[in-house]
N, C-alpha and C positions, 0 to 999 in steps of 0.2 A: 504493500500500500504506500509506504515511504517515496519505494521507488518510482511508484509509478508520478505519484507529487511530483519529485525532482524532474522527474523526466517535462512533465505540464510546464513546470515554472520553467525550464532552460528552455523549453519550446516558445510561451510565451515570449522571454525576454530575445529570442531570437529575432521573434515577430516584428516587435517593437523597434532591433536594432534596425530590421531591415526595410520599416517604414522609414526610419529617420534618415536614411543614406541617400543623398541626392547625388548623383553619378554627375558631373562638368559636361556642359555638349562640346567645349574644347579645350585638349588640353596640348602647349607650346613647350616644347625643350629647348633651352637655350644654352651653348657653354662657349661660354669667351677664352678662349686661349691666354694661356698665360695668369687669369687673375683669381688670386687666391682668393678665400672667404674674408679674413681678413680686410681684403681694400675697399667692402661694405660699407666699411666702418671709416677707414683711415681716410677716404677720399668721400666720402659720405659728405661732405658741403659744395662738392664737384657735381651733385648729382641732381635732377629735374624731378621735384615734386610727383608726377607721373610714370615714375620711372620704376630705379632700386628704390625710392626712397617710399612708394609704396608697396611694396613688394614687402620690405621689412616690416613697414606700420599696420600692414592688414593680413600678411603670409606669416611664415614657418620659413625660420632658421636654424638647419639641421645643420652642427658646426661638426659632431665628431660621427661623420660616416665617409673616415679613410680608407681606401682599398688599398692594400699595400699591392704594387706593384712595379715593375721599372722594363722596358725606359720606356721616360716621360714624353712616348711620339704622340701624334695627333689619334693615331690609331686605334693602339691601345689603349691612349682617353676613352675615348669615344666609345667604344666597346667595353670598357671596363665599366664608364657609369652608365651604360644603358643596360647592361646584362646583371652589373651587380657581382662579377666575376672577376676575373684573373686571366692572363695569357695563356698559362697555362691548361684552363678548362678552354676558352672562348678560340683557339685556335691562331687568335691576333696577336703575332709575336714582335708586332714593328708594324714600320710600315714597306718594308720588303722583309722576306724572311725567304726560307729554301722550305720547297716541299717536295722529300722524296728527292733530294740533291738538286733541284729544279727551283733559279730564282723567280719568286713569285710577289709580286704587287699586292698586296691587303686585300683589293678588292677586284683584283685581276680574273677572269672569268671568259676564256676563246670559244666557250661554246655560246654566246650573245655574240649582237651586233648592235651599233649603235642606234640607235632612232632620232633623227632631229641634225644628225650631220652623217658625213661618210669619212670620218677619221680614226680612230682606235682608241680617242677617250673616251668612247662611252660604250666600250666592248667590257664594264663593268659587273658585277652583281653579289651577295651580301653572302654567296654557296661557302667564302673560305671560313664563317663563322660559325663555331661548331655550336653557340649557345643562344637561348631566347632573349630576345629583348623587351624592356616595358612594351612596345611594339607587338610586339607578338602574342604579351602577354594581353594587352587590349583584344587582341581579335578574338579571343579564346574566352574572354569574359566575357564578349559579346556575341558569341557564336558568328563571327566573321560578320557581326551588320556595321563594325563599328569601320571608319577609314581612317588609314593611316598613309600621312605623304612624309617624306624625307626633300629639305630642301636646303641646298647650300651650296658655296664656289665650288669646292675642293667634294669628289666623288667618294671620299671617305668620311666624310661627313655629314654628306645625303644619306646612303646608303647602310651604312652600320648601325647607326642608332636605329633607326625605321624597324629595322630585321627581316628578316625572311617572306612574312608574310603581308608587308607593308604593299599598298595599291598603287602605289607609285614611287621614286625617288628623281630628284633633277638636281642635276649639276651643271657647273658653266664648264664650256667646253670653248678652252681661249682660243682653240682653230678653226672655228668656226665662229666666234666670237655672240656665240648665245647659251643657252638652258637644251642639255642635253637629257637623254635618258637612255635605257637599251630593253633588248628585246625580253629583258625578265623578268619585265613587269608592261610592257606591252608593245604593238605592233607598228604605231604611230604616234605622233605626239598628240593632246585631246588641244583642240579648235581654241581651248583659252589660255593656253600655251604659246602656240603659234601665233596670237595674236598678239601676247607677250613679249616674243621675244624679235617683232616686227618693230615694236616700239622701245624696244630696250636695246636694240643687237649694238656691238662695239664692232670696230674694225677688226677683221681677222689677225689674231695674232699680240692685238693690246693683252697683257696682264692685268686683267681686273681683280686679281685675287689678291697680288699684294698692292691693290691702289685705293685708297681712300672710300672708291666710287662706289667701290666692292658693297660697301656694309649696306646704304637703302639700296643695292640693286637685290641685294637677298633678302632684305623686310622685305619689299616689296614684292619680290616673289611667292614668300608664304603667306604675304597677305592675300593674294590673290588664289593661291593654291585652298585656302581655308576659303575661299567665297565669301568674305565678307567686304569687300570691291563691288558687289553685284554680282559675280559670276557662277554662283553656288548652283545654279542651272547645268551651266558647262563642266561644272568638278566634282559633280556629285559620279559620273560614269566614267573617272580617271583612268581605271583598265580595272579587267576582273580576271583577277589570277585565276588563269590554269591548275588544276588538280595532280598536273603531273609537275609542276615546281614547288607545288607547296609541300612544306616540311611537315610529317607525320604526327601532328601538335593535337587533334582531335580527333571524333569522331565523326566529324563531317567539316564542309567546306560553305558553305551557302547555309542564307538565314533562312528558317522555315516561309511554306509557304503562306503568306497571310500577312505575315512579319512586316510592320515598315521598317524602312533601316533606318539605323541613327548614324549621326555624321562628326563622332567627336573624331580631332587631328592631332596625330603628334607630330609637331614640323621642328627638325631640327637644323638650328640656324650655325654655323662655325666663319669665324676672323679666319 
């Protein structure tokens, strides 16, 4: 009789928690190269009202959740605070490493091609990562209705945070001097894209990754990639992975029938 009580009350208080949990419709990764938790604080009168400086006054400042790791590449960043891992498990040993005596790029990947130019930056895709990401880990709470895009200059920084089952990722592809992707998350670039990158494109060959221009050319990108520009029309059908790329994460791949989908993003932005 006891137990069956305890069992009542942990169920109710279960009910209860899981009334009160409002799930975010979007949620942004952001990691700025180079700056430690500390310059929050130290450079903290550096910074716009709307900025860090709400982020501190209305968020969560989570100061000791160090991953021990080394070296301190962009890579292994990336992959370390999106998986919550180590090089070791996540397979990202750098950002060139050997596999199998074969030197290999982070995110280098010959069985894609690029979509968006016809160069060999965006012959990318996220296969050398052996673990999950917050990314992955959304789709899987969400039974695949939720979307996830990856957006930044540098392809290791689109690409790895997102994770495996991410619906898109774009990077700038300085040879062609626009927003690239490849074919491992789809076929073509989607029409608000394209439209993107008619008003954004650089001269072939400019380095916008180490240029100033770099930083609103990539806000500007996941702002438009999250549809809140107006285009939430055009980036709601970014691409729908394939069955035969996706990683063995569930028991299914698509949202029941009936289901609307919900459209929370995880867009990760990198200097």
């Amino acid at each position: 009789m006891k137990k069956s009580i305890f069992i009542g009350l942990l169920l109710a208080c279960c009910t209860v928690l899981n009334a009160q949990v409002r799930r975010p419709k979007l949620v942004v990764g952001i990691v700025v190269d180079q700056m430690r938790w500390d310059y929050l604080y130290y450079y903290n009168n550096e910074f716009g009202e709307g900025g860090f400086k709400r982020l501190l006054r209305e968020g969560r400042s989570c100061q000791n959740t160090m991953i021990p790791y080394i070296p301190t590449v962009t890579a292994i960043g990336h992959s370390s605070i999106y998986t919550g891992s180590v090089p070791a498990l996540t397979g990202i040993l750098g950002n060139d490493f050997f596999i199998n005596g074969r030197p290999t790029y982070c995110c280098q990947d010959d069985s894609v091609q690029s979509v968006g130019s016809t160069t060999i930056e965006g012959k990318m895709s996220p296969r050398n990562l052996l673990a999950s990401t917050i990314g992955d880990e959304l789709k899987l709470a969400t039974n695949f209705r939720a979307k996830v895009v990856g957006v930044a200059l540098k392809d290791r920084a689109a690409i790895l945070p997102a994770g495996h089952s991410a619906d898109a990722a774009y990077w700038w592809d300085t040879r062609a001097g626009h927003f690239v992707s490849s074919t491992y998350y789809m076929q073509q670039l989607p029409a608000w894209v394209e439209q993107f990158n008619k008003t954004h494109k650089t001269a072939p060959g400019f380095d916008l990754k180490t240029n100033v221009k770099g930083i609103p050319m990539t806000f500007d990108m996941a702002e438009a990639a999250s549809g809140t520009n107006g285009s939430d029309k055009e980036t709601k059908p970014i691409c729908s992975p394939s069955a035969s790329r996706r990683p063995t994460l569930s028991g299914t791949n698509s949202a029941p029938a009936g289901r609307k989908s919900t459209t929370p993003i995880c867009s990760s932005t990198a200097t």
